[in-house]
Backbone as JSON Lines, residues from 0, in Angstrom:
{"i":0,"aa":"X","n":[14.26,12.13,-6.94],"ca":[14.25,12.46,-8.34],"c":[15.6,13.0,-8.8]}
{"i":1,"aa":"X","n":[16.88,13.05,-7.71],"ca":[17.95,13.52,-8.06],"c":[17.9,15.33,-9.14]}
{"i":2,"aa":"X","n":[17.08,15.64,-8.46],"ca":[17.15,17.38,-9.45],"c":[17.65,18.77,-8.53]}
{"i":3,"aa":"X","n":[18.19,18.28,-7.96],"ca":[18.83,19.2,-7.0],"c":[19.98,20.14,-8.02]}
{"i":4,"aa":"X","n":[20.69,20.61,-7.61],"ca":[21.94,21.24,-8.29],"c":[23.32,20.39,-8.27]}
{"i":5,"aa":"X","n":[23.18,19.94,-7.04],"ca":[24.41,19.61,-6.82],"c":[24.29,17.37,-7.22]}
{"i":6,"aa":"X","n":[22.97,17.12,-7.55],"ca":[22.73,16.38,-8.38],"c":[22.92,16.52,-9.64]}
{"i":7,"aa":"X","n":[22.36,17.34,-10.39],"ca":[22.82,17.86,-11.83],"c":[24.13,17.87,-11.71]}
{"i":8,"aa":"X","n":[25.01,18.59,-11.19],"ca":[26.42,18.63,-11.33],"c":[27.06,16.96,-11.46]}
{"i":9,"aa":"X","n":[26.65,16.5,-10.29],"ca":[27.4,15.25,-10.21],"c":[27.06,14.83,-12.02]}
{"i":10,"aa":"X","n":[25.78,14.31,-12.11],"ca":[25.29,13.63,-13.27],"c":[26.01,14.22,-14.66]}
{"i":11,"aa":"X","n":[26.82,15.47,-14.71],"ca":[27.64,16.05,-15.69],"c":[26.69,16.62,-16.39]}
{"i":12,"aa":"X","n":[25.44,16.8,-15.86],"ca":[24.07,18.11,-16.74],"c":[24.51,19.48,-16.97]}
{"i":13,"aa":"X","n":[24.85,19.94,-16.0],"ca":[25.56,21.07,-15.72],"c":[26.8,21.43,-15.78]}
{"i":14,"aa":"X","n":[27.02,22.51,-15.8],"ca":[28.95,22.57,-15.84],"c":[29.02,23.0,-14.13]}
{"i":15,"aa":"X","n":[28.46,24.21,-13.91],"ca":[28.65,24.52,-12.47],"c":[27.51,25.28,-11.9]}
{"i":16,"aa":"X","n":[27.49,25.34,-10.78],"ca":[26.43,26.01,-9.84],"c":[27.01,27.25,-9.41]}
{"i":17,"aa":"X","n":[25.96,28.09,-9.74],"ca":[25.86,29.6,-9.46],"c":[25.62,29.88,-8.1]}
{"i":18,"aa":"X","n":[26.63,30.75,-7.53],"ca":[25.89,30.52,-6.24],"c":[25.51,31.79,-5.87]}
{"i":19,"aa":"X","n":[24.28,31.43,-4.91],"ca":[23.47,33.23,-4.82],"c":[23.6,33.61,-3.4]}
{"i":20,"aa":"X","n":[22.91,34.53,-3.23],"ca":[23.7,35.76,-2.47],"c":[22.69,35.01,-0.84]}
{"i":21,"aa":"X","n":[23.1,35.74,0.3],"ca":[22.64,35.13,1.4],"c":[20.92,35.59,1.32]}
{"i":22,"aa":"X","n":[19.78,34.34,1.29],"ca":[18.48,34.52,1.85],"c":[17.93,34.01,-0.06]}
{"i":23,"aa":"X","n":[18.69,33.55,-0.57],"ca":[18.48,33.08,-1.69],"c":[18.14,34.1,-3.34]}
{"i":24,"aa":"X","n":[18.3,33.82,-4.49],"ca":[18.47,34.98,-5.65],"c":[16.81,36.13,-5.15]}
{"i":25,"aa":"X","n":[16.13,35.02,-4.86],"ca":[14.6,36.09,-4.66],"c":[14.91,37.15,-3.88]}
{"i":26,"aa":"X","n":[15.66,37.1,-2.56],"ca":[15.84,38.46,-1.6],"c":[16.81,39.2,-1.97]}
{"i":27,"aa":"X","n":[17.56,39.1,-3.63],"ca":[18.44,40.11,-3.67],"c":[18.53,40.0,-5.14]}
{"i":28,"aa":"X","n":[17.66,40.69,-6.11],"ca":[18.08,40.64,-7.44],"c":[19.11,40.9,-8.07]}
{"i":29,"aa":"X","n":[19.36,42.41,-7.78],"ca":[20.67,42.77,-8.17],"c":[21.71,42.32,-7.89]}
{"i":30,"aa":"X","n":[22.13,41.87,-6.47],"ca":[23.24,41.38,-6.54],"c":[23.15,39.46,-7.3]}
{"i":31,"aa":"X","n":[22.39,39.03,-7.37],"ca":[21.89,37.66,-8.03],"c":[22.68,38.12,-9.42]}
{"i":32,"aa":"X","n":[22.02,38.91,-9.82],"ca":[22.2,39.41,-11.15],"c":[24.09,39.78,-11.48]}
{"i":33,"aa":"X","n":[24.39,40.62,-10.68],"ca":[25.96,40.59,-10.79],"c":[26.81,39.25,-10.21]}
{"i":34,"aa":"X","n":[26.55,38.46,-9.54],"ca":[27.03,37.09,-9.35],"c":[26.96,36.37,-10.91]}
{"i":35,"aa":"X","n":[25.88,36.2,-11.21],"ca":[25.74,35.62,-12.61],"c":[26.43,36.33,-13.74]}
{"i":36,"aa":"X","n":[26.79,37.29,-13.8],"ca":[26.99,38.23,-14.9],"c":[28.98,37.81,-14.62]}
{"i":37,"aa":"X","n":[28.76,38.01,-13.36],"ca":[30.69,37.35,-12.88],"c":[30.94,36.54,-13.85]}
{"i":38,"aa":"X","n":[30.15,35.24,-13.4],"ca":[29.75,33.5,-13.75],"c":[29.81,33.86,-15.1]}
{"i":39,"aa":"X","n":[29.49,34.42,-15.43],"ca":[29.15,34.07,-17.33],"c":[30.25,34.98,-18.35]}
{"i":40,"aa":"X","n":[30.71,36.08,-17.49],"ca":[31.59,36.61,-18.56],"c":[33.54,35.76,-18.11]}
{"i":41,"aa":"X","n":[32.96,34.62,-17.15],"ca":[34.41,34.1,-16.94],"c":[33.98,32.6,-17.51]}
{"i":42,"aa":"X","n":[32.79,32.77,-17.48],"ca":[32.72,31.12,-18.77],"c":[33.23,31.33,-20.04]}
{"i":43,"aa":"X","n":[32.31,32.63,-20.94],"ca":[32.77,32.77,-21.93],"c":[34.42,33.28,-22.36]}
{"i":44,"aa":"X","n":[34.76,33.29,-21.43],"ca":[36.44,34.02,-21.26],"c":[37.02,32.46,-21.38]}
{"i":45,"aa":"X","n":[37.21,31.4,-20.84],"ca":[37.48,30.12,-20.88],"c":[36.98,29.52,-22.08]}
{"i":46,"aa":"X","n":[35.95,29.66,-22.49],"ca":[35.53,29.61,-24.19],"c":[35.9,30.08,-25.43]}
{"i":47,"aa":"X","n":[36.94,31.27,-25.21],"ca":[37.53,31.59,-26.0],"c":[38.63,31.64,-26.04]}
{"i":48,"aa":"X","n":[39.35,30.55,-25.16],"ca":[40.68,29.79,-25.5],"c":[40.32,28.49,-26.16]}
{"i":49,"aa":"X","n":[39.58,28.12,-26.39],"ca":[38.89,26.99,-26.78],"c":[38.16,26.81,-28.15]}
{"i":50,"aa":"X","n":[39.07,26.35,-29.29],"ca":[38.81,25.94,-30.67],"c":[37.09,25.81,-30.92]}
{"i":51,"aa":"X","n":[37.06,26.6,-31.8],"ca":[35.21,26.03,-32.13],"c":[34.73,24.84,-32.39]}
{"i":52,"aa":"X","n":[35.83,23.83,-33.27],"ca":[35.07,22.67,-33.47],"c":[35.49,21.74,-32.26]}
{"i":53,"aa":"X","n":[36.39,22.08,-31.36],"ca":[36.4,21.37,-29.7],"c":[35.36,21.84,-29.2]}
{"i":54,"aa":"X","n":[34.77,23.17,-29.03],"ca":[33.76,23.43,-28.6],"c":[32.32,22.65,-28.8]}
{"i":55,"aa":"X","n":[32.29,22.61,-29.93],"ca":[31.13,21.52,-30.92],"c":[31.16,20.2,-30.37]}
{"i":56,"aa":"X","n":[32.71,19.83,-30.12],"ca":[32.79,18.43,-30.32],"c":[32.64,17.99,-28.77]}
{"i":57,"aa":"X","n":[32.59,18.79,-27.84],"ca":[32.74,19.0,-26.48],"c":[31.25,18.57,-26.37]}
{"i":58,"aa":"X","n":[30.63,19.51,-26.76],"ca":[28.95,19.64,-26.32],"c":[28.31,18.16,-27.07]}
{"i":59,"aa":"X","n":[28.8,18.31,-28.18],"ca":[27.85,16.87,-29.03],"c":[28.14,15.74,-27.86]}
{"i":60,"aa":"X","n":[29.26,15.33,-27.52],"ca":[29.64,14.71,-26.26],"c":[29.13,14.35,-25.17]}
{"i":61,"aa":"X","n":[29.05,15.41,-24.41],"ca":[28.11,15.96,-23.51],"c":[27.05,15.53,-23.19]}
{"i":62,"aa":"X","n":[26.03,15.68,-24.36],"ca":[24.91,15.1,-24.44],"c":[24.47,14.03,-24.83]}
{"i":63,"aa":"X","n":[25.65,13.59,-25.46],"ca":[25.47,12.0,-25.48],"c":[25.58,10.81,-24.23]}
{"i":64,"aa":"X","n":[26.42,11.39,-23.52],"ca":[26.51,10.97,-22.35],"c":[25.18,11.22,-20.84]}
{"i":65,"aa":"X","n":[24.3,12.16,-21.16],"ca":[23.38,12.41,-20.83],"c":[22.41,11.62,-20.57]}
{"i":66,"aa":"X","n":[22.28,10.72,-21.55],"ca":[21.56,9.27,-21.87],"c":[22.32,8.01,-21.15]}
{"i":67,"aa":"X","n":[23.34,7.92,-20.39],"ca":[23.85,6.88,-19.57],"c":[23.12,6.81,-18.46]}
{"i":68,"aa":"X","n":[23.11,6.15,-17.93],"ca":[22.24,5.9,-16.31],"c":[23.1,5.11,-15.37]}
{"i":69,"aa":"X","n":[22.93,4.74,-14.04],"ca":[23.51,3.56,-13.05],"c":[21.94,3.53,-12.31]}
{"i":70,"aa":"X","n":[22.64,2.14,-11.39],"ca":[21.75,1.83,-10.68],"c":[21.69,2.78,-9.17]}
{"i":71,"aa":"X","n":[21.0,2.93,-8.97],"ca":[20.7,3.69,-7.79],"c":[19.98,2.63,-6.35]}
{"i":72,"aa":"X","n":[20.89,3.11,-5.3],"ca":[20.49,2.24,-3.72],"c":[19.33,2.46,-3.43]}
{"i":73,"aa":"X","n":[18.29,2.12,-3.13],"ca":[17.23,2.78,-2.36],"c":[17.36,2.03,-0.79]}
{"i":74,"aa":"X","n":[17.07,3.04,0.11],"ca":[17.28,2.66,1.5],"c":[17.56,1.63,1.57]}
């Protein structure tokens, strides 16, 4: 079904994968929680070198491309 993370990434769904702490985000909230909080105040930091209507025009993009497909091997 390709829904993995590192599927999403390839497919351009995602921008990037968060990565969590050893024994997975469930065995360690808090630090889950400050990993992400890293992740997100250095996204929005990169977002605000970045024109609003590039921003707009970025995402409308984005999701248009969302709707492309290929063929896929099966065994």
């Amino acid at each position: 079904m390709r829904i993995t993370a590192p599927d999403l990434k390839e497919l351009d769904i995602i921008d990037a994968i968060v990565p969590e702490p050893a024994g997975g985000a469930q065995a360690d909230h808090a630090k889950q929680a400050t990993i992400l909080g890293e992740h997100l105040m250095a996204c929005l930091e990169e977002l605000r070198t970045v024109a609003p209507a590039e921003r707009v025009e970025a995402r409308y993009q984005k999701f248009r491309r969302m709707g492309v497909f290929g063929q896929a091997k099966f065994f």
